[in-house]
N, C-alpha and C positions, 0 to 999 in steps of 0.2 A: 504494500500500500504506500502511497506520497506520503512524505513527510510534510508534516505542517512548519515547520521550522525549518530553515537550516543554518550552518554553523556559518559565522561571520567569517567572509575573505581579511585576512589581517598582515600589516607588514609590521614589521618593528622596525623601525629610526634608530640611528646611531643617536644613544645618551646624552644629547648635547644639546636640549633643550634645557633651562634655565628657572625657574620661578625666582620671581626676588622675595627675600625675605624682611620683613618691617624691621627694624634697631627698636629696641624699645629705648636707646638712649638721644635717639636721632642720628646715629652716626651710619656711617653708608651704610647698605643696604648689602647683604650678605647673600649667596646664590644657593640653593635647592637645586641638584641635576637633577632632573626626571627623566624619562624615557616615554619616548614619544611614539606610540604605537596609531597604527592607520588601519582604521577598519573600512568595510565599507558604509559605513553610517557617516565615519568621521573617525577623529585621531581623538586619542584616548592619553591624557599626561599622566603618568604615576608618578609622584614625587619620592624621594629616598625621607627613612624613617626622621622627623623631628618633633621635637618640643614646643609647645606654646608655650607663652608666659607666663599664661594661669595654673600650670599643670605640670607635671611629671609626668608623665603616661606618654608612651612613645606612640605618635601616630603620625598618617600618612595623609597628603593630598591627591583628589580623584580630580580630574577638568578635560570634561567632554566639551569639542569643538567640532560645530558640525559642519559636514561639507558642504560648498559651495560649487554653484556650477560656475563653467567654463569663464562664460562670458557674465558674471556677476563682479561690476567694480569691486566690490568688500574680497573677496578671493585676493588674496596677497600673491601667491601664489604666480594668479596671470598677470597679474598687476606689475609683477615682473618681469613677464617675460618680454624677451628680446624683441620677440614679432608685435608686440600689445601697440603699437604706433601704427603698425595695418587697418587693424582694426577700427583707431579712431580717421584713419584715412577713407577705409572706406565708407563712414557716416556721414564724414563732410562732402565728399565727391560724391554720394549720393544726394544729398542734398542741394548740392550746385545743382547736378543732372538735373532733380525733378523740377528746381526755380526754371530752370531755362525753358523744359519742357513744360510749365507754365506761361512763361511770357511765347515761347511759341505756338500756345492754342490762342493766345488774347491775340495775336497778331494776326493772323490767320481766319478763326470761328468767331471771336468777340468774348471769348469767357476760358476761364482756364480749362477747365473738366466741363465733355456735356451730360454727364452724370444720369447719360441712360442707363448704364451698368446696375447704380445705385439707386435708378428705377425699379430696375428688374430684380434685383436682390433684396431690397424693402419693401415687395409685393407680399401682402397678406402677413406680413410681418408680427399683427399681433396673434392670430391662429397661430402661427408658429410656435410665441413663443407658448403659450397655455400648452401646446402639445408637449412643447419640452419639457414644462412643468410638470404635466400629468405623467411621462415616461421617467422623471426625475422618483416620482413620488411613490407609483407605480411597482419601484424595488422595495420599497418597504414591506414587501411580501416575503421576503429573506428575512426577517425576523421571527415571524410566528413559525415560520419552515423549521429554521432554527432551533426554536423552542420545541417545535415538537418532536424533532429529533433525540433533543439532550433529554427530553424524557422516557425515551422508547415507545413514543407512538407512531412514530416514522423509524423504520430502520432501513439507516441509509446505505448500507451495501443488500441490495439493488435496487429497493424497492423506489428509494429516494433520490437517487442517482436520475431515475426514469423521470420520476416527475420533475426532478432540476434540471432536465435535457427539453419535457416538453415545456414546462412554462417559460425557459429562455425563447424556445424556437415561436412560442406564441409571442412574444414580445414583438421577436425581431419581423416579424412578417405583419403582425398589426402593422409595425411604423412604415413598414415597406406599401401595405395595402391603404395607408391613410397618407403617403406621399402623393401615391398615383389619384386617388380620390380627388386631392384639392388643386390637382395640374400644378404646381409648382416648377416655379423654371430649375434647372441645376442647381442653382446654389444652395436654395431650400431644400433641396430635397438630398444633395450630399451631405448636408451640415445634421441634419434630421437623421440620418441610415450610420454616418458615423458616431454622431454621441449613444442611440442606442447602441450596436456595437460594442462601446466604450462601457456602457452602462451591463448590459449581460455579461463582461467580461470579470467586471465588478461583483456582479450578482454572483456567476459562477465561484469566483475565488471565496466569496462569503459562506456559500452555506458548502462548498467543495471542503472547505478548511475546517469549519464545526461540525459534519459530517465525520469526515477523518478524525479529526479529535475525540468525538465522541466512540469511536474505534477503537482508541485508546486509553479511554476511559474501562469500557468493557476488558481491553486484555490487560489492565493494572487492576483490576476486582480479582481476575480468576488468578493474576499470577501470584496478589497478597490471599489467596486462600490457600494457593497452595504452598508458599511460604509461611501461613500458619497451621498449615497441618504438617512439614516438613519438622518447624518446631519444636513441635510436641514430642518429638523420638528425643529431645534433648532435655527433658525435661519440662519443656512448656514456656509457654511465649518472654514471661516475664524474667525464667533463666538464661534463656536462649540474649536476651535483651541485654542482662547484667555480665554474661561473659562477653559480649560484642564490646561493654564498653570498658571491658577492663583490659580486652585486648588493644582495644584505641589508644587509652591511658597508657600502656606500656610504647606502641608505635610513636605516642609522643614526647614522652619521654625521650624516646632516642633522638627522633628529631629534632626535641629542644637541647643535646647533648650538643648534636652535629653543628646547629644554627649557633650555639654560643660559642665554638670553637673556630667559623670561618668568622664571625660577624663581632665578636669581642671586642675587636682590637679600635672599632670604629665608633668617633665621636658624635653623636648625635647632633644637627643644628637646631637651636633656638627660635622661634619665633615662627607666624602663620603665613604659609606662604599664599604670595596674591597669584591671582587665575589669569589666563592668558582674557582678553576681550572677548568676549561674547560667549565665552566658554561654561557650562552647566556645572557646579560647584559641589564638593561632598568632601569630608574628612572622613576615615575611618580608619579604625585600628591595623597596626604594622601586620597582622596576620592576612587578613583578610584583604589588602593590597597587594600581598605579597602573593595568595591564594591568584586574586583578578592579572596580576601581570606573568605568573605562571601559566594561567590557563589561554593567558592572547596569545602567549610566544610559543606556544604547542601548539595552535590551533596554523600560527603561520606555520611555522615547522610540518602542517599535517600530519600529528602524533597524537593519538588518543589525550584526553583529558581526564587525569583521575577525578572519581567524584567526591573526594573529601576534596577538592582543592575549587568544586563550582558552588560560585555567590548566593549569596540567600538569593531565596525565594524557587531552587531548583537545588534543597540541602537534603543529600542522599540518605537513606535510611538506615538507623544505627546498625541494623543488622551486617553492613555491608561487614564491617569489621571484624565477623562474628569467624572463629579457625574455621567451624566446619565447611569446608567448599563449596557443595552443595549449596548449604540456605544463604553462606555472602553473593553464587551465583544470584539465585532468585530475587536478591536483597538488590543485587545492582540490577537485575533487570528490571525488578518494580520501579527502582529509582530512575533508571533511565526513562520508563514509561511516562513515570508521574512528574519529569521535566520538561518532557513535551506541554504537558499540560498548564504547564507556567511560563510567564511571558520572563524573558533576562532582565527585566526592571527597566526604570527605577522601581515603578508601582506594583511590579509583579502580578500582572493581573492572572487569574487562575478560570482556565475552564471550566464553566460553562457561567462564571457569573459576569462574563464579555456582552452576551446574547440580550444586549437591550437598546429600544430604539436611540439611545443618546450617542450609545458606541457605536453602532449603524450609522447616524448622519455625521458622525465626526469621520469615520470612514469614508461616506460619501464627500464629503469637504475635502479633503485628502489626496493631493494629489499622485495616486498609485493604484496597482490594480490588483494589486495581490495582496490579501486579509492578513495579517499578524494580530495577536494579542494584542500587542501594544507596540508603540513604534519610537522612534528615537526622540524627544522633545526639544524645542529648544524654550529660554525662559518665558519671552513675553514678543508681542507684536509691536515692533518698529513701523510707527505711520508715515515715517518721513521713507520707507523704504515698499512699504505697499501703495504711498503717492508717487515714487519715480517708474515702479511697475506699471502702475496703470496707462500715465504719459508718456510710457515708452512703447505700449500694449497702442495705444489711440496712433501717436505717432508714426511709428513702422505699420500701421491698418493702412493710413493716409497714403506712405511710400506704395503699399503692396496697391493698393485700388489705383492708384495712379499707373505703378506700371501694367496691369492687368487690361484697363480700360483702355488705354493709349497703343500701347506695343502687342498687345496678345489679342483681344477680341477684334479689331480689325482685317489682321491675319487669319483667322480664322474662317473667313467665308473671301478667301480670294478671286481674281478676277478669272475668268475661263483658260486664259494664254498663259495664266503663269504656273510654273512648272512646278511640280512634288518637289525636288531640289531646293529650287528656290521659297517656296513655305517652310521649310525646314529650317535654311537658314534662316529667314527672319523672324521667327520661330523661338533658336534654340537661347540666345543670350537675356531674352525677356522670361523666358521660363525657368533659368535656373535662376535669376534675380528676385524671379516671383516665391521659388520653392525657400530660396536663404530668408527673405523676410518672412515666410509663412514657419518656418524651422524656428526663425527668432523668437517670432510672436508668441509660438504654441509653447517651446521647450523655457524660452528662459522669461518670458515675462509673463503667461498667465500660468503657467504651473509654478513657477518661482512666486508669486502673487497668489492664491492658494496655498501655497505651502504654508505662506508666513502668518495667513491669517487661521490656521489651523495650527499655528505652532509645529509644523514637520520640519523634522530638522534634514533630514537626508535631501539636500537637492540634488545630487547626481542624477538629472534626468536625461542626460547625454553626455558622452565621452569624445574624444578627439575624433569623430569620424571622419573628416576632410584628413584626415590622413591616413585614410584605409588603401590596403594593397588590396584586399579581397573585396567581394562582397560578403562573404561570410564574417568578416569582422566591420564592413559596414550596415550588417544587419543585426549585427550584438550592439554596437555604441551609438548609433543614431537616435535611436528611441527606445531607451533604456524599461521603461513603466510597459510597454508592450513587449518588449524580448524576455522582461523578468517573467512576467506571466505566461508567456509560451513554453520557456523554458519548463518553470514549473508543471501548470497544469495540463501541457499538451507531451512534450518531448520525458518528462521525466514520466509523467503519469503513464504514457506509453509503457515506458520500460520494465516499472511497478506493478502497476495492474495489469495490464495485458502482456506481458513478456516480450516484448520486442525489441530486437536488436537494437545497437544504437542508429544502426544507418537505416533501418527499415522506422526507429523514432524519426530521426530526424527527416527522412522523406514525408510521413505524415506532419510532422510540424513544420513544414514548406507549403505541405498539399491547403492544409487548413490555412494559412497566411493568405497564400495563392487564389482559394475561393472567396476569404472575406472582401479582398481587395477588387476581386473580381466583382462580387457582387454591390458593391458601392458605386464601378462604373456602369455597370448593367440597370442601376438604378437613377444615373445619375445621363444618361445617354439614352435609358431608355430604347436597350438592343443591348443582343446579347452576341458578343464576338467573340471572347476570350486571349483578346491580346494581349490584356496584363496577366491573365494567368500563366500564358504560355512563358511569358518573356519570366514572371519568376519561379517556374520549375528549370529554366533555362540555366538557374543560378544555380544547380546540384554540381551539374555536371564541369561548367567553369569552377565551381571551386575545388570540385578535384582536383581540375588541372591546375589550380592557383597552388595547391599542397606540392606540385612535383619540385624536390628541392633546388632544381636549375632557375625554374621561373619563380619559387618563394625568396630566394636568395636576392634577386633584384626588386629592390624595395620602390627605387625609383621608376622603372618600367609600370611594378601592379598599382601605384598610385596614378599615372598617366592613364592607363587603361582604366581606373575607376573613375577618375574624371568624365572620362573621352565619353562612355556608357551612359555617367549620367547626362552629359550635355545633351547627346543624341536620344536619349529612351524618353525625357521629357515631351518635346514636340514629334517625338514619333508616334508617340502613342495618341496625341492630341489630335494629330492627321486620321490615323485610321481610325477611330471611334466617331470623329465629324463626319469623314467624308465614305467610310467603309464599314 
């Protein structure tokens, strides 16, 4: 079965990050090294063991900092990078462009934009949005699902499964049969077929994830019965309980033998150290830092994790410690069980008391598509950074309708004489202009803008994709909230539940990309050709050959080639769905 979790991607940082420490005399400011570990949430500081001022008790600094995407000024990161002066280049040179290409309609038509476009796109505008509303509102059918599941009145391996397959498929085809109903030009009717989409994908991770969980609930009932009947051959629970922990107390003992003898010699520093900016704040005891930065640097290592050494809220059962093999097995299988069922904190939320409309619409608020317990937070909502979202959200709309209405809807219904060739060219330099500002708009200002107003801290919503050699790694980092969910619930799900190879997964999790995609032009063109489908199963077979290590080895050829593909598959596919 999928797992509802999985274990954080993590790198460890060379030790040479810093906390300053306060003087309580005033006098400089003394350094705490930490260790700076990168998850994929964010980078995680453990500071080395000191003293406050109030206190004796040796204790540690925690400071979670959350990611930042690419192109977010706050990202230090990019802020330094070499190339970051590109990028304000090409804002401004866009900007010339579009003033010119304003004064050249006033000169010409008399008005900058003739804003048929934006006739045709704010047609029936308020149906729209009620419809959106209603298909927004419409998932809150995922909770009582839910509920009935975590009670066993739905049990979801199969029964539930079925009914989570029809009631998406009824979604998606109401939206699709209430598109064609109200004649909607394209725009309406692609914006409408993708947020459902968006929305089932959502729906699916929801009750797919407390489904499975509740899976797990049932095999941690039968494996702690059979851990307390196993027990009893030792005397009975309560014995079996008092030898586990006196075998613990002995294990730490030695440990604390080991720990004083490398770590003796070392003086501890005084005073509370301060947190990088924007960083989510905790002090806890020297053991239990020590516990959390053992368990990141085996998780990067990819080396099991013992479970006396994971954080509350996933704290293994005493039993584990217990000589007899046997019941420490069962002891750590329960406890593996029963940490699935707990979120990594802060809050540790625990299954099944997730399953309320409040967690639902922060969910929905959220911008992701695949359900956790709980997700990375960060403290409070920057207005001054949800107002530069928006203005940059309105602003690059302004660029993209400009160039869409000027350069692309023109070309689109060309004259009889002019050639396939020639549409293509004038075609193709409007259409990746148009995709980078639609990329911007979606990836970094309204998901980054959502994010913040839900407190999410993870914004990795996209990776360095302009610099793909493949397609296969420009279909992992471009749009990260759709690959994570594929990944999950189509490709791993594959391998889990239905045993299938990984290239007989991954074919299905192309074929299913390949049809949703298809199905948005089929809706949105109104004909059914199958050009986009074809052209991305086209991508299996290229990216085998992108693996052969003559042509992986040239980094600079597979990124020209992934260029050149998208320049041309934009306006090629715009040709044949208009005109074929």
């Amino acid at each position: 079965m999928q797992s509802a979790t999985s274990a954080p991607a993590v790198t460890v940082g060379e030790a040479d990050v810093k906390f300053p420490i306060k003087a309580a005399n005033g006098a400089a400011a003394r350094k705490v090294t930490s260790e700076a570990i990168t998850t994929k949430e964010g980078t995680i500081y453990v500071s080395k063991p000191y003293r406050s001022r109030s206190s004796k008790k040796l204790k540690a600094a925690i400071a979670f900092v959350p990611r930042l995407s690419h192109f977010d000024i706050k990202n230090e990161r990019s802020s330094t990078n070499e190339f970051r002066g590109f990028f304000t280049l090409f804002w401004i040179s866009l900007f010339i462009f579009t003033v010119r290409t304003y004064i050249r309609s006033m000169e010409t038509e008399g008005a900058p934009l003739n804003l048929r476009f934006a006739t045709m796109f704010s047609r029936d505008a308020r149906t729209l949005a009620l419809s959106d509303a209603v298909l927004v509102l419409s998932t809150g059918i995922c909770v009582p699902f839910a509920k009935a599941v975590s009670r066993g009145w739905i049990r979801y391996y199969w029964t539930g499964v079925i009914m989570q397959h029809i009631l998406q498929s009824f979604v998606l085809f109401a939206a699709i049969k209430w598109t064609f109903n109200r004649q909607w030009p394209w725009v309406q009717s692609g914006f409408l077929t993708l947020h459902t989409l968006t929305m089932i994908m959502k729906m699916h991770s929801y009750m797919a994830t407390n489904g499975y969980l509740r899976y797990v609930s049932e095999q941690s009932a039968e494996v702690l019965a059979q851990l307390k009947n196993t027990a009893s051959r030792v005397g009975g629970w309560e014995k079996a309980i008092s030898d586990a922990r006196a075998h613990r107390e002995e294990l730490n003992r030695e440990t604390a033998t080991a720990d004083s003898a490398s770590t003796g010699s070392s003086t501890p520093l005084i005073g509370t150290p301060d947190m990088p900016e924007g960083a989510s704040k905790s002090y806890v005891d020297v053991p239990v830092a020590a516990a959390l930065r053992n368990r990141l640097v085996r998780a990067a290592e990819a080396t099991p994790v013992p479970d006396d050494e994971k954080p509350k809220g996933a704290v293994p059962h005493p039993l584990v410690d217990h000589p007899d093999p046997e019941i420490s097995a069962l002891a750590t299988e329960y406890s593996e069980l029963e940490s699935e069922l707990v979120s990594s904190g802060p809050e540790y939320v625990r299954w099944p008391n997730n399953i309320t409309f409040k967690n639902f619409a922060v969910y929905q608020l959220i911008p992701t598509l695949v359900y956790e317990l709980e997700y990375p937070r960060t403290n409070k909502i920057r207005p001054l950074y949800v107002f530069e979202k928006t203005v940059a959200t309105f602003g690059t709309f302004a660029l993209l309708y400009t160039t869409t209405e000027t350069f692309i809807l023109p070309y689109t219904n060309p004259s009889p004489d002019q050639s396939f060739a020639r549409t293509l060219l004038d075609l193709t330099l409007p259409f990746m202009l148009a995709y980078l500002l639609l990329f911007y708009i979606i990836f970094e200002c309204i998901c980054n803008g959502f994010a913040e107003l839900s407190y999410f801290a993870d914004r990795g919503f996209y990776e360095d994709w302009w610099n793909s050699t493949s397609w296969d790694e420009f279909s992992r980092k471009w749009n990260k909230p759709v690959h994570t969910f594929l990944l999950r619930h189509v490709y791993a799900s594959a391998i889990t539940s239905y045993q299938l190879s990984r290239s007989r997964a991954m074919f299905v999790t192309f074929l299913v990309s390949a049809l949703a995609h298809e199905l948005v032009m089929a809706v949105v063109s109104q004909k059914i050709r199958m050009y986009l489908f074809t052209m991305q199963l086209i991508q299996i077979p290229l990216i085998a050959m992108g693996r052969i290590p003559a042509i992986k080895r040239n980094k600079l050829m597979g990124n020209i080639v992934f260029w050149l593909g998208l320049y041309a598959g934009f306006p090629l596919l715009c040709v044949a769905y208009v005109f074929y």
